[in-house]
C-alpha positions as CSV (number, residue, x, y, z in Angstrom):
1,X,-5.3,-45.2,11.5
2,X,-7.2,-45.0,8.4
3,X,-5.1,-44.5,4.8
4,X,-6.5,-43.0,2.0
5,X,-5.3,-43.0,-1.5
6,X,-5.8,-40.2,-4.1
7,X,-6.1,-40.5,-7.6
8,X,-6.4,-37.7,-10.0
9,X,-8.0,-37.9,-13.1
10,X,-5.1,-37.6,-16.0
11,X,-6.2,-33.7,-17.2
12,X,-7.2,-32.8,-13.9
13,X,-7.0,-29.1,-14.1
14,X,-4.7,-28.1,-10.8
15,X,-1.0,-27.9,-10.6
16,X,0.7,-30.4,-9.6
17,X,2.2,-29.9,-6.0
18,X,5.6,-30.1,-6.9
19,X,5.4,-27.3,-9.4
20,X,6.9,-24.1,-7.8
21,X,3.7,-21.5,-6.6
22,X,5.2,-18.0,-5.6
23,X,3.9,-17.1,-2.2
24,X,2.8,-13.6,-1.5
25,X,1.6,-11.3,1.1
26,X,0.4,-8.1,2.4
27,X,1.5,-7.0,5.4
28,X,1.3,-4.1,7.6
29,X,2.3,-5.4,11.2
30,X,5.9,-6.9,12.7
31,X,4.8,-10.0,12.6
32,X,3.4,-10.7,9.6
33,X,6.7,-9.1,8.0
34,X,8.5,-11.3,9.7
35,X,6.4,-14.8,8.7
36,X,7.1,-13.5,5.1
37,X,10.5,-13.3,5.1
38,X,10.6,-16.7,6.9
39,X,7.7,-18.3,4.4
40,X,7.1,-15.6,1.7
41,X,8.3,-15.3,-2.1
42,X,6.9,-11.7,-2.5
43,X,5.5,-9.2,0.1
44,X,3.5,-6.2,-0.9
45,X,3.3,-3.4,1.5
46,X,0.2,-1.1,2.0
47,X,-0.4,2.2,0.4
48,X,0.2,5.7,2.2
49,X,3.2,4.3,4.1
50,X,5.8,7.2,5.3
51,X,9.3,6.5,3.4
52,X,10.6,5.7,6.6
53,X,8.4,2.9,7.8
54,X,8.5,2.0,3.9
55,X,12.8,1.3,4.6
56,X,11.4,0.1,7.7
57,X,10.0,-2.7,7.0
58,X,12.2,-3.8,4.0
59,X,14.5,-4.4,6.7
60,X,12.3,-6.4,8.9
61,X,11.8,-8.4,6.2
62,X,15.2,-9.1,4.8
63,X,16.7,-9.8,8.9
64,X,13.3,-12.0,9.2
65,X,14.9,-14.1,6.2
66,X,18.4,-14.0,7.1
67,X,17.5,-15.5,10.0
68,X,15.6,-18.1,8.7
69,X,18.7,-18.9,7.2
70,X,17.0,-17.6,3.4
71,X,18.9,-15.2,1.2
72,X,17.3,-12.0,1.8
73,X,17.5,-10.7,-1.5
74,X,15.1,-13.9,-2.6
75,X,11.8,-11.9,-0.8
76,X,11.0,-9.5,-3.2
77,X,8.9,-6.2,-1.3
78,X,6.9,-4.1,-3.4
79,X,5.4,-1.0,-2.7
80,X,2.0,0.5,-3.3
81,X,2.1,3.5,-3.8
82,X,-0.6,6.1,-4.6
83,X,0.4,7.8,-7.9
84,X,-2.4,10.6,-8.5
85,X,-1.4,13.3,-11.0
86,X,-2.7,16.7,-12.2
87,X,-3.5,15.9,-14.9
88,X,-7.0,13.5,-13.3
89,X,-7.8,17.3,-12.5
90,X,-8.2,18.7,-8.5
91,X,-11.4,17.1,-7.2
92,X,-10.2,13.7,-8.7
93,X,-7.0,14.5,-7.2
94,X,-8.8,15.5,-3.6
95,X,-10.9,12.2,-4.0
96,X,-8.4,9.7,-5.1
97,X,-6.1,11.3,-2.2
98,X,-7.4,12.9,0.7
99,X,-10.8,10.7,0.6
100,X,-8.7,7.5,0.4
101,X,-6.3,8.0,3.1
102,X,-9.5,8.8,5.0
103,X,-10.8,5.7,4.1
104,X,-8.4,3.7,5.1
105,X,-8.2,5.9,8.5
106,X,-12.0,4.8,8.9
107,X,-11.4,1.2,8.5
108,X,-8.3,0.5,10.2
109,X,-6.6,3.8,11.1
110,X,-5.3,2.9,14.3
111,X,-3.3,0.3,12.7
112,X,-2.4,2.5,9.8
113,X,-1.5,4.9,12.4
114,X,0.6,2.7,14.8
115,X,2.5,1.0,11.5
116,X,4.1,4.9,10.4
117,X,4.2,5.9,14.3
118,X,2.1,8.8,13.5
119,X,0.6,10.8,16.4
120,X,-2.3,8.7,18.0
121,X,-4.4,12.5,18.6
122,X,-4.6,13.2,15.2
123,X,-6.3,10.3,14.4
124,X,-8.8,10.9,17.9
125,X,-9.2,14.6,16.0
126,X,-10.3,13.0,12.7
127,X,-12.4,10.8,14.2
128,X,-14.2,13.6,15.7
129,X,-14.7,16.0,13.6
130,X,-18.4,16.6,12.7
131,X,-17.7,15.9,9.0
132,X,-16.4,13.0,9.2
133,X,-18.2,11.4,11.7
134,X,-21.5,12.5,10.0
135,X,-20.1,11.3,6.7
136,X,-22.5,7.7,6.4
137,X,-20.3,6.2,4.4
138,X,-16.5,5.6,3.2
139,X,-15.2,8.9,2.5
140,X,-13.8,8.4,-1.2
141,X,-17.3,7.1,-2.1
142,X,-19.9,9.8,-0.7
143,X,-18.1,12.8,0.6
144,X,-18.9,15.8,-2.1
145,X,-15.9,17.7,-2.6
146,X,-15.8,20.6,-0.1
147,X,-16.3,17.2,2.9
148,X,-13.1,16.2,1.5
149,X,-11.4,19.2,1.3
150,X,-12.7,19.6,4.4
151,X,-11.5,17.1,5.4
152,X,-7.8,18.1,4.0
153,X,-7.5,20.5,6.8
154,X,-8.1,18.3,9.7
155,X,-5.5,15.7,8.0
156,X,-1.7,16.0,8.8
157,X,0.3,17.3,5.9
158,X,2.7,14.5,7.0
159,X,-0.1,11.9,6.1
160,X,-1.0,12.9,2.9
161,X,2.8,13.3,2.2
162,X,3.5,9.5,1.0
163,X,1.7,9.7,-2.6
164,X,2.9,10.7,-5.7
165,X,1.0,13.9,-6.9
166,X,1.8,17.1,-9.4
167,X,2.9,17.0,-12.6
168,X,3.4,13.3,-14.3
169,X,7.7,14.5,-14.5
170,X,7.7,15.1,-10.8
171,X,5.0,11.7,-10.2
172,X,7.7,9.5,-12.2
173,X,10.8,11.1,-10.1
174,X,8.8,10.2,-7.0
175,X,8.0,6.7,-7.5
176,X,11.5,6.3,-8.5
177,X,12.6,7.6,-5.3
178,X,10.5,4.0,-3.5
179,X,13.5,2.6,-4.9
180,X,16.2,4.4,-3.1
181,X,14.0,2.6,0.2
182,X,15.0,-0.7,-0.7
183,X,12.3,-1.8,-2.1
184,X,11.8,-4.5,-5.1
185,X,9.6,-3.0,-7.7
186,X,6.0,-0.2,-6.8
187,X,2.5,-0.9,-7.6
188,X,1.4,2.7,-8.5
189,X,-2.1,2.6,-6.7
190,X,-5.0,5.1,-6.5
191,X,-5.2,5.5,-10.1
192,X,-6.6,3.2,-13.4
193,X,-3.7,1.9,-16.0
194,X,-5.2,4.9,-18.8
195,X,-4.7,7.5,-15.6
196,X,-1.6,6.1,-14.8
197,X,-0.2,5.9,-19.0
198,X,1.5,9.7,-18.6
199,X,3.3,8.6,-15.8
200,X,4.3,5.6,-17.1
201,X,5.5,7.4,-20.2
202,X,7.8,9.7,-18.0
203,X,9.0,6.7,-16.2
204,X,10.6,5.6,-19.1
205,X,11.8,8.2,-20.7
């Protein structure tokens, strides 16, 4: 057996290891939720989520923890949510919507798909229609707008359904409503900060 020692120079610009560093994670799958409420400070959840695999997997979280023997109150989750409203205008709102959830669908759908127990023939249906299969690219960088709203009618209404949209009032209402999930705090995704500032405004009112 070989020891080594370690010095560290006196300014040396890392934190010391007994310093406490907040552990986070993103998650999607059982398993993953479950290593973070045994391991995990902070988990954030992915974005276009149903509300019901949102509550979901709060509790798979908190059980993970308790079991663990941790207070399940001390693993914060978070969800990102995608806040669009009309006032971005309709083909911002079609792109920063219906494009992204088709994104995601093209990278990872079936996992996206299995996670909110959606219907495993939609996603076949999506993955065959002409349009998007001819697309060449992710769909919320090169489809033009009539691709995506195109695109709109092969989606299920219920997919599109977890995002905030409409007026910034009923956007604010709606990620207020993540709350009422059990959920810690919401990233509102999908849209910059100066997009995002009406919202936020009605948020606090």
């Amino acid at each position: 057996m070989v020891a080594v020692e370690y010095r560290l120079a006196p300014e040396h610009p890392f934190p010391a290891p007994l310093e406490d560093i907040p552990v986070a994670l993103t998650a999607f799958g059982p398993a993953t939720l479950a290593l973070a409420g045994r391991a995990a400070d902070m988990v954030i959840l992915h974005t276009y989520f149903a509300d019901e695999t949102v509550a979901r997997c709060v509790e798979r979280v908190r059980t993970a923890a308790e079991r663990a023997g941790r207070d399940p109150a001390a693993v914060q989750v978070w969800s990102c949510y995608a806040t669009v409203p009309d006032t971005l205008g309709e083909e911002a709102r079609l792109r920063k919507t219906v494009a992204r959830l088709a994104t995601y669908l093209q990278v990872y759908g079936d996992l996206l798909v299995a996670t909110n127990e959606w219907d495993p023939a939609a996603l076949r249906r999506f993955r065959a229609d002409p349009v998007v299969a001819g697309l060449g690219g992710w769909a919320d960088v090169v489809a033009t707008r009539a691709e995506i709203e195109h695109i709109a009618s092969v989606l299920p209404e219920e997919w599109l359904a977890p995002a905030a949209t409409g007026s910034v009032e009923h956007c604010a209402a709606q990620v207020r409503a993540q709350f009422d999930l059990g959920v810690d705090g919401v990233i509102m995704h999908c849209a910059t900060p100066a997009e995002l500032e009406p919202v936020v405004k009605a948020y606090l009112a």
